[in-house]
Structure formats: C-alpha cells, structure tokens
Biopython code that builds the backbone (N, CA, C, O; Angstrom):
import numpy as np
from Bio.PDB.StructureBuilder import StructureBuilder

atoms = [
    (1, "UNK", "N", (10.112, 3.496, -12.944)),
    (1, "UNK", "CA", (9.251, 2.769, -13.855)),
    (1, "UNK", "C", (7.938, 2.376, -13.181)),
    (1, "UNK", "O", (7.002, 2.151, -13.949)),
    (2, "UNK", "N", (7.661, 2.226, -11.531)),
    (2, "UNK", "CA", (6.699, 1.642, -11.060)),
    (2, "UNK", "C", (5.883, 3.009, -10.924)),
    (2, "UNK", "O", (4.667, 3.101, -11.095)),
    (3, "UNK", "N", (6.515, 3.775, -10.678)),
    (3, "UNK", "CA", (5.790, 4.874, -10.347)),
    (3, "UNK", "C", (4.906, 5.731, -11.553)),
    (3, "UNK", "O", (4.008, 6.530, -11.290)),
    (4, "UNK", "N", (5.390, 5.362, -12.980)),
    (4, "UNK", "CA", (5.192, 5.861, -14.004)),
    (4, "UNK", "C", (4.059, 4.948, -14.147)),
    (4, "UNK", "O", (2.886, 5.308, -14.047)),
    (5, "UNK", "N", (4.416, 3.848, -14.364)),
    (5, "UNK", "CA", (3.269, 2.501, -14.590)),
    (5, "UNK", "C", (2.189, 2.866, -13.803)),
    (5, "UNK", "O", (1.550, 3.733, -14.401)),
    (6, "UNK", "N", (1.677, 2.582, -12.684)),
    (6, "UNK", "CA", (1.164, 2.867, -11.494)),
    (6, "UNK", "C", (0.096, 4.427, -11.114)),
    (6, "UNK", "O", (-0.952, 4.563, -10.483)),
    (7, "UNK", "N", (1.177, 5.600, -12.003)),
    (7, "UNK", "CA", (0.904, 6.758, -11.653)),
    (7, "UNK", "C", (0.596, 7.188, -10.672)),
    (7, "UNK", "O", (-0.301, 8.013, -10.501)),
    (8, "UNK", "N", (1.666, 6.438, -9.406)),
    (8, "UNK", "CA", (1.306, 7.012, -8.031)),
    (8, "UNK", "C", (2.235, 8.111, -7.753)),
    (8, "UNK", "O", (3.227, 8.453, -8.397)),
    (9, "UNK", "N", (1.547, 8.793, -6.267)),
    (9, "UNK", "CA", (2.612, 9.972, -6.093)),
    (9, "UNK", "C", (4.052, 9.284, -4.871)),
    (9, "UNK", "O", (4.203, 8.128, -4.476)),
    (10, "UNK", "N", (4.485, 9.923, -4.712)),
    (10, "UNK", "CA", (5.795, 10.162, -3.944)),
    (10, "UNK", "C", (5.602, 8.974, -2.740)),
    (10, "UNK", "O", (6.274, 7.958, -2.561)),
    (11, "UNK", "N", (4.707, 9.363, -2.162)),
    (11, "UNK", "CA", (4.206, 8.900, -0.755)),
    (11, "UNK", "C", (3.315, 7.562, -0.964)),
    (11, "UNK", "O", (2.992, 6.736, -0.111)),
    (12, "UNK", "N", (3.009, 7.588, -2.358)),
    (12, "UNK", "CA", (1.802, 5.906, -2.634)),
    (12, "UNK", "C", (3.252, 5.144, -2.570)),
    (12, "UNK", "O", (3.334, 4.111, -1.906)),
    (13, "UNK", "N", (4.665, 5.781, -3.428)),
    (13, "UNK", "CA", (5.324, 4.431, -4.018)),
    (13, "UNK", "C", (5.815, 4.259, -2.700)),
    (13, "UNK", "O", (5.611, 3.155, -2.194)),
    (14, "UNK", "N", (6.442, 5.149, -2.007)),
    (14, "UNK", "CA", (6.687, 4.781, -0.425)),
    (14, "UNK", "C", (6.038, 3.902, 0.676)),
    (14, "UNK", "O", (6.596, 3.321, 1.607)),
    (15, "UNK", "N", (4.925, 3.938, 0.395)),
    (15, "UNK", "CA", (4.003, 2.934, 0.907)),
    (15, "UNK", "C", (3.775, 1.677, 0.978)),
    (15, "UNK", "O", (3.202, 1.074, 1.886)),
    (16, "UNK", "N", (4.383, 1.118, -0.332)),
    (16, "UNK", "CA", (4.338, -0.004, -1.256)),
    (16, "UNK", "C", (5.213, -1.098, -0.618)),
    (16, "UNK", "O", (6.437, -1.226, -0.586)),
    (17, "UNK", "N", (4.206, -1.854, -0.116)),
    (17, "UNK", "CA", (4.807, -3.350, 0.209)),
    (17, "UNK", "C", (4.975, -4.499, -1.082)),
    (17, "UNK", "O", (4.449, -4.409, -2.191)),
    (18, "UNK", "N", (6.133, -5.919, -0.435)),
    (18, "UNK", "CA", (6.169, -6.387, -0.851)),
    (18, "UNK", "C", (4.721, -7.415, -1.102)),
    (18, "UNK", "O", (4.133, -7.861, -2.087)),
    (19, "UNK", "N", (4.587, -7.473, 0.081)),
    (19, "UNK", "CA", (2.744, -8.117, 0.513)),
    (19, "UNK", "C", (1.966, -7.583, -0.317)),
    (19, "UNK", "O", (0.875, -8.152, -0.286)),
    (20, "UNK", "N", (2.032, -6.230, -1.516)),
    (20, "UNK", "CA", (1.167, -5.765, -2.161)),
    (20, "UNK", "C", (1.174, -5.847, -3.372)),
    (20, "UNK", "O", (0.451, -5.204, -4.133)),
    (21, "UNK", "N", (1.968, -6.623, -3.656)),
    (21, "UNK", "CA", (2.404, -7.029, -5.553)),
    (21, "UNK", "C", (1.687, -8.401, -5.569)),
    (21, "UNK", "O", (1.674, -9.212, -4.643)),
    (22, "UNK", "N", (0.968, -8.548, -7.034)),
    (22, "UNK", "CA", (0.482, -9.807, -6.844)),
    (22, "UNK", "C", (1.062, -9.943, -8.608)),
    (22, "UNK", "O", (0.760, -9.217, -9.556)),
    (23, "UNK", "N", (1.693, -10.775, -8.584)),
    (23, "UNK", "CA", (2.365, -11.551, -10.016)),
    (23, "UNK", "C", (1.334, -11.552, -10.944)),
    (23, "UNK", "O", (0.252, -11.452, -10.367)),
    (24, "UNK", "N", (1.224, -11.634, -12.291)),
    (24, "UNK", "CA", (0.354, -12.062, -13.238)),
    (24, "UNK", "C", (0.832, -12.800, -14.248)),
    (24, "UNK", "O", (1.936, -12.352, -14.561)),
    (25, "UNK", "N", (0.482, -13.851, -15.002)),
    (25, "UNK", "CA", (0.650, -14.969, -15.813)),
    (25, "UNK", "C", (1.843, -14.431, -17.380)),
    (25, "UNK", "O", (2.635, -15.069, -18.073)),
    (26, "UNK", "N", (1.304, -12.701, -17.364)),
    (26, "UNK", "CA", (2.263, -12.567, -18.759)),
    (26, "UNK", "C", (3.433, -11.668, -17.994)),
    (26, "UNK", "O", (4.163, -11.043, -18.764)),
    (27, "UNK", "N", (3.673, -11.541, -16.724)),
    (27, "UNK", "CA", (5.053, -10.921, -16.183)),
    (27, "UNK", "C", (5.027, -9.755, -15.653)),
    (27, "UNK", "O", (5.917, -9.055, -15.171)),
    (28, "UNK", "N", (3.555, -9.562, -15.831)),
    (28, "UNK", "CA", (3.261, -7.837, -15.393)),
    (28, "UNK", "C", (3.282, -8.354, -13.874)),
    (28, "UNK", "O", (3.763, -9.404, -13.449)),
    (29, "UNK", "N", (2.442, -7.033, -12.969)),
    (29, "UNK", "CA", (2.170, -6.973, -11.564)),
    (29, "UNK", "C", (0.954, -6.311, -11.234)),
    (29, "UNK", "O", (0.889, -5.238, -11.834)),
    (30, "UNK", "N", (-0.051, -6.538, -10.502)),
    (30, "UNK", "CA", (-1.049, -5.614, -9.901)),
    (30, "UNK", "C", (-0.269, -5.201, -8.449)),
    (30, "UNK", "O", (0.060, -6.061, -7.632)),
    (31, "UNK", "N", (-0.059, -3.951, -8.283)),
    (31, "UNK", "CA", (0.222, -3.294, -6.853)),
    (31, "UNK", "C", (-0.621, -3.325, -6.309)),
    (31, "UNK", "O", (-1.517, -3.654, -7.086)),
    (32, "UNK", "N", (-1.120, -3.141, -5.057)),
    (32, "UNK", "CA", (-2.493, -2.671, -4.056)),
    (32, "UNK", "C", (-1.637, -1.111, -3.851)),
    (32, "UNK", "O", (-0.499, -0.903, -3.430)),
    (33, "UNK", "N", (-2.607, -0.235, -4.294)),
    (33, "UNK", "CA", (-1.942, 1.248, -3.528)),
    (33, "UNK", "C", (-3.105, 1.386, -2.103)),
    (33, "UNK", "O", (-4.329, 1.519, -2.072)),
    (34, "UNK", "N", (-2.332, 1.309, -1.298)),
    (34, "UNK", "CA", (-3.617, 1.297, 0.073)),
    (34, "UNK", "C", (-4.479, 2.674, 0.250)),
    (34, "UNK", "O", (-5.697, 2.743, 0.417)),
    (35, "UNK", "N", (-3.811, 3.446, 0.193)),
    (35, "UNK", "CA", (-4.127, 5.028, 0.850)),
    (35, "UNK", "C", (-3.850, 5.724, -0.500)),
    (35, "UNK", "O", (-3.226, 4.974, -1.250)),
    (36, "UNK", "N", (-4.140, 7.000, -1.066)),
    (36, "UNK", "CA", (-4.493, 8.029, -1.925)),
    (36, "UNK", "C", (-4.680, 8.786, -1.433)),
    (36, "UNK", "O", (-5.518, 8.735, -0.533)),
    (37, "UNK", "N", (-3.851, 10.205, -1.807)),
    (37, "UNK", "CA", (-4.655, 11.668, -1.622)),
    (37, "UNK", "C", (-6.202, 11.825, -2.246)),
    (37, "UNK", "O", (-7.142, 12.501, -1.826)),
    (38, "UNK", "N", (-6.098, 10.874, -3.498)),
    (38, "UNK", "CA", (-6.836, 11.497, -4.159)),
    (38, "UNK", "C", (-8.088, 10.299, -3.714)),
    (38, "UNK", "O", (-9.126, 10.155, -4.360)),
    (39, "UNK", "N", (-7.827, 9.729, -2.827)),
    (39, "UNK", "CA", (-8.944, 8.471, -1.886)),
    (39, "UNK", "C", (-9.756, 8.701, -0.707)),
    (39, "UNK", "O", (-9.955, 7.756, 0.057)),
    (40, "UNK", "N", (-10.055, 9.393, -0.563)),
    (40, "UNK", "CA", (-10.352, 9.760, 0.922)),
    (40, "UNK", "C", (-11.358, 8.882, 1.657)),
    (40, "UNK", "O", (-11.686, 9.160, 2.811)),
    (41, "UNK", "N", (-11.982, 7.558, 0.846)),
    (41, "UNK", "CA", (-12.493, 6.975, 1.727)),
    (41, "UNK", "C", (-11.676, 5.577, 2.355)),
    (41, "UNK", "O", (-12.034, 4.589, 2.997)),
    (42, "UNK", "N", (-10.370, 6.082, 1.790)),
    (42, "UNK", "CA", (-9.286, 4.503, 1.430)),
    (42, "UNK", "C", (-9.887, 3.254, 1.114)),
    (42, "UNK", "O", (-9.428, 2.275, 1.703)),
    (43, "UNK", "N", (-10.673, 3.108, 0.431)),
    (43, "UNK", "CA", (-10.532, 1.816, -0.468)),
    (43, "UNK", "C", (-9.706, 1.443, -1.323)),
    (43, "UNK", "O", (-10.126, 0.476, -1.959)),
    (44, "UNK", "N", (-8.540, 1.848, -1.668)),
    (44, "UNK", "CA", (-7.331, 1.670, -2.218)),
    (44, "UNK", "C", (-7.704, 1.023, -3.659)),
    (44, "UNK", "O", (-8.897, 0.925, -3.943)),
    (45, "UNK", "N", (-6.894, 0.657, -4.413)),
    (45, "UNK", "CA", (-6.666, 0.853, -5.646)),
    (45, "UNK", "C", (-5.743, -0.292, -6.037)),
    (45, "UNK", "O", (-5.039, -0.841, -5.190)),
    (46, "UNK", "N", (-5.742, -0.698, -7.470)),
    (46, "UNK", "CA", (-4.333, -1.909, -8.275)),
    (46, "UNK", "C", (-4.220, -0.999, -9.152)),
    (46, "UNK", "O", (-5.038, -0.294, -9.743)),
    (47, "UNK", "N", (-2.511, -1.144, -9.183)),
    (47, "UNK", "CA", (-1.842, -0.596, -10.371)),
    (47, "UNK", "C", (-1.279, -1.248, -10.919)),
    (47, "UNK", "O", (-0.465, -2.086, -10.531)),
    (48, "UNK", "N", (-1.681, -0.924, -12.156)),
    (48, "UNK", "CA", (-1.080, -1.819, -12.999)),
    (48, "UNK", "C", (0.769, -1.790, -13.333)),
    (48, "UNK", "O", (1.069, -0.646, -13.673)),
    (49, "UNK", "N", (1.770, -2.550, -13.319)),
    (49, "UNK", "CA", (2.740, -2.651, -13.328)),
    (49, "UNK", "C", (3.434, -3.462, -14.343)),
    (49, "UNK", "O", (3.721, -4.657, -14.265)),
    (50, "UNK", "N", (3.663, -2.636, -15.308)),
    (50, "UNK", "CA", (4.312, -3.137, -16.652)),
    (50, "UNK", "C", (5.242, -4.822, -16.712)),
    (50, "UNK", "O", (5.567, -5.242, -15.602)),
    (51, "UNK", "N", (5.592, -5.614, -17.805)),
    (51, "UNK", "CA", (6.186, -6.789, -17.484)),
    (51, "UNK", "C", (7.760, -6.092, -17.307)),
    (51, "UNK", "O", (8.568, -6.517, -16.482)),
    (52, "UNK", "N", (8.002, -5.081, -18.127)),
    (52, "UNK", "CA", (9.734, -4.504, -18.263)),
    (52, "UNK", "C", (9.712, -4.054, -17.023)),
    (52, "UNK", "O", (10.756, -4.450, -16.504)),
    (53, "UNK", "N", (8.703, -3.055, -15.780)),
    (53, "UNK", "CA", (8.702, -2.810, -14.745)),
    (53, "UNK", "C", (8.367, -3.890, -13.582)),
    (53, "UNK", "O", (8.253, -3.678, -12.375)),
    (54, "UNK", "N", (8.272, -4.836, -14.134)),
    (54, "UNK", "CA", (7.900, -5.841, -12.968)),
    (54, "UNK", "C", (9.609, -6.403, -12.850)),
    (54, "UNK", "O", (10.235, -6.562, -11.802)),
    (55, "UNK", "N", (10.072, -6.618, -14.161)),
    (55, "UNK", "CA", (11.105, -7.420, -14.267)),
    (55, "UNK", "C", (12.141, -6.410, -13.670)),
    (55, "UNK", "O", (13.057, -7.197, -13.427)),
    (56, "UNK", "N", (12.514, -5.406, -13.346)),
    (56, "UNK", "CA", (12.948, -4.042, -13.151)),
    (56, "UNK", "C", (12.932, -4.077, -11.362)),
    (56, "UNK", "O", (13.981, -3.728, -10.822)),
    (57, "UNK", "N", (12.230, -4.325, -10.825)),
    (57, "UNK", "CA", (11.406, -4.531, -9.911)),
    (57, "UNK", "C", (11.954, -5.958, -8.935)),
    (57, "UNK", "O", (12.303, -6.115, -7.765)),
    (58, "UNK", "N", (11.813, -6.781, -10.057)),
    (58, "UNK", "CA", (12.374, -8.223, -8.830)),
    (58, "UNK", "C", (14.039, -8.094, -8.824)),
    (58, "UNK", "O", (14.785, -8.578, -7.973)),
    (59, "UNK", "N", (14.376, -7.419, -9.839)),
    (59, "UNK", "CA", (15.834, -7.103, -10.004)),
    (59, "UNK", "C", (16.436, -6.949, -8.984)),
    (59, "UNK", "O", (17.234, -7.643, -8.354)),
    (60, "UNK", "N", (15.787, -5.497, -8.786)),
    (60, "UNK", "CA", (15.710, -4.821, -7.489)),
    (60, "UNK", "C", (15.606, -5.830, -5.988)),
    (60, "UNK", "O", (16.629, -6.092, -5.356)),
    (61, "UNK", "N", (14.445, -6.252, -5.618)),
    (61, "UNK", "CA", (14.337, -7.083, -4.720)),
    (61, "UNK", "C", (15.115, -7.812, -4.589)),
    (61, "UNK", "O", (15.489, -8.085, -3.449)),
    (62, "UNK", "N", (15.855, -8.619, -6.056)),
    (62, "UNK", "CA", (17.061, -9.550, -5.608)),
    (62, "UNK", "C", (18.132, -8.977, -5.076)),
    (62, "UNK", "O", (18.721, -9.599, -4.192)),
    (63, "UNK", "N", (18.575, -7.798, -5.451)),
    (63, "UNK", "CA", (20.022, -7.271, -5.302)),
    (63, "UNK", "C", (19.637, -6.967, -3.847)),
    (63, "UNK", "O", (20.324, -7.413, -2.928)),
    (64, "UNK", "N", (19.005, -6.530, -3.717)),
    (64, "UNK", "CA", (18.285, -5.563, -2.031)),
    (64, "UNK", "C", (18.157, -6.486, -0.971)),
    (64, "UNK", "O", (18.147, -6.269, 0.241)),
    (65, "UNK", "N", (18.003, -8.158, -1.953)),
    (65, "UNK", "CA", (17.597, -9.114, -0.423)),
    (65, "UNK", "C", (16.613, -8.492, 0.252)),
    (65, "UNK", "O", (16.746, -8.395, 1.472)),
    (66, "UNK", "N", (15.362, -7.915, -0.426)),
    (66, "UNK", "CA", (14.226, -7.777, -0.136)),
    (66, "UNK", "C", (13.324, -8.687, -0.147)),
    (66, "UNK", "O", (13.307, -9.277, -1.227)),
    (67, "UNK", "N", (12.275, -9.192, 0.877)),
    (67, "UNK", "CA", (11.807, -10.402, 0.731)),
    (67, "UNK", "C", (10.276, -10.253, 1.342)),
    (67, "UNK", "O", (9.331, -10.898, 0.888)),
    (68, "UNK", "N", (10.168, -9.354, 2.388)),
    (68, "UNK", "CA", (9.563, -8.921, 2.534)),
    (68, "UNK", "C", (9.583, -7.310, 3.157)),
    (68, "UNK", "O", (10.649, -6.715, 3.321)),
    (69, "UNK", "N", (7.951, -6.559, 3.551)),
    (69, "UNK", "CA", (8.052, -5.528, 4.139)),
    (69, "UNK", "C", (8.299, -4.190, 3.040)),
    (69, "UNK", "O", (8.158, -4.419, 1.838)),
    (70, "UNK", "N", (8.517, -3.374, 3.310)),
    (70, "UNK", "CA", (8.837, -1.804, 2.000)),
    (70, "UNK", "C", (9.849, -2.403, 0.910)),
    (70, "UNK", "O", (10.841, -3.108, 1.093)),
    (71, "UNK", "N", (9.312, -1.922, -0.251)),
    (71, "UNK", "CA", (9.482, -2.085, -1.389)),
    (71, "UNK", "C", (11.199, -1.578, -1.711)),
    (71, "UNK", "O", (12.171, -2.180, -2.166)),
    (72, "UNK", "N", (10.875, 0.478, -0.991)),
    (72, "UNK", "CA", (12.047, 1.144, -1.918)),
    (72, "UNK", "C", (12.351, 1.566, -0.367)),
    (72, "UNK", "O", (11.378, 1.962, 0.275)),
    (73, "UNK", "N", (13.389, 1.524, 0.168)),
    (73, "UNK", "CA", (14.196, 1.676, 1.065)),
    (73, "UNK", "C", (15.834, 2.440, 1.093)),
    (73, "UNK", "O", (16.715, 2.324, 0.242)),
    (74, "UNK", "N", (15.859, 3.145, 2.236)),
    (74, "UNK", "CA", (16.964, 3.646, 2.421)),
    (74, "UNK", "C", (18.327, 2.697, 1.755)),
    (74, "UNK", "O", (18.261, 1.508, 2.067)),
    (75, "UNK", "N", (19.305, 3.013, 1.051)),
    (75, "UNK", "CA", (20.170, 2.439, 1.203)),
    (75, "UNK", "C", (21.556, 3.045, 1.769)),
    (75, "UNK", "O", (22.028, 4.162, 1.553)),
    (76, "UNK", "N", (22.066, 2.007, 2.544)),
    (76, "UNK", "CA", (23.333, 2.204, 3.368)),
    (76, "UNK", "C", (24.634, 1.849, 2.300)),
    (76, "UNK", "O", (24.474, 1.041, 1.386)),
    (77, "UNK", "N", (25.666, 2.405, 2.480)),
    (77, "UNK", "CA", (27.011, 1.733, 2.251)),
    (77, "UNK", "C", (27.190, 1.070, 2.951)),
    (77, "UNK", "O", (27.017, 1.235, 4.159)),
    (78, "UNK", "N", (27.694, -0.130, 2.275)),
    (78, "UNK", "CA", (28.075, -1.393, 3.522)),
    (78, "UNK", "C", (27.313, -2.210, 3.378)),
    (78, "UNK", "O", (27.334, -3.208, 4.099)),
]
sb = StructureBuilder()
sb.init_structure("model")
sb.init_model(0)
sb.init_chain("A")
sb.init_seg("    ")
for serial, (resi, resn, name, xyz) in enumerate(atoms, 1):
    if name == "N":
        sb.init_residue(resn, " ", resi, " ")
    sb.init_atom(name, np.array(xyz, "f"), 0.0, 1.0, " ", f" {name:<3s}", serial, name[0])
structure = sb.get_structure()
C-alpha cells in the first residue's frame, strides 16, 4: 500500500526510515524518499501516504516493535 501510495520503486521503499514519516492531522503520512533513480541530484522527495496506508503502516510498526531505524525488514521465525 506504501509503495502504491508513494509510487516508489523497490529500493526507495527499502530505504524508508522510520525518521522519515511525518504524521498529518487527517491520518495520512508524508514519507521523505531520500535518493531516486529518477533524482540524480538527490534532493529527495514526500510521498504522499494514504490515511488506510498510514493506518496499515503503524499496524505494522506495532506488531514489528519497530520504533525506530528501516521501515520493512527481514523477518525471522522466533
């Protein structure tokens, strides 16, 4: 859903810190995408991040005990 919202590639959503979401008042999210293929001077970019994908999103972070640091991470069994 972030990636759809966002329309980043493979390697932007990989990128994606928690440090780079900034909340907004109706539930959405602005991302910072830092780096772009399609950027080459990296001044990076906000994506916009839906309220159903934001909410989608902290879901995530809660279950993950993500708090800070990468967004979408390896997961282990165990």
């Amino acid at each position: 859903m972030v990636g759809y919202d966002t329309m980043c590639r493979r390697s932007e959503l990989a990128a994606l810190r928690v440090e780079d979401l900034t909340p907004l008042s109706d539930g959405s999210m602005l991302a910072l995408i830092r780096r772009a293929k399609n950027d080459p001077f990296g001044d990076g970019r906000d994506g916009f991040v839906s309220a159903p994908a934001a909410d989608a999103l902290k879901a995530w972070l809660e279950a993950a005990k993500i708090s800070e640091g990468w967004l979408f991470r390896r997961v282990n069994p165990g």
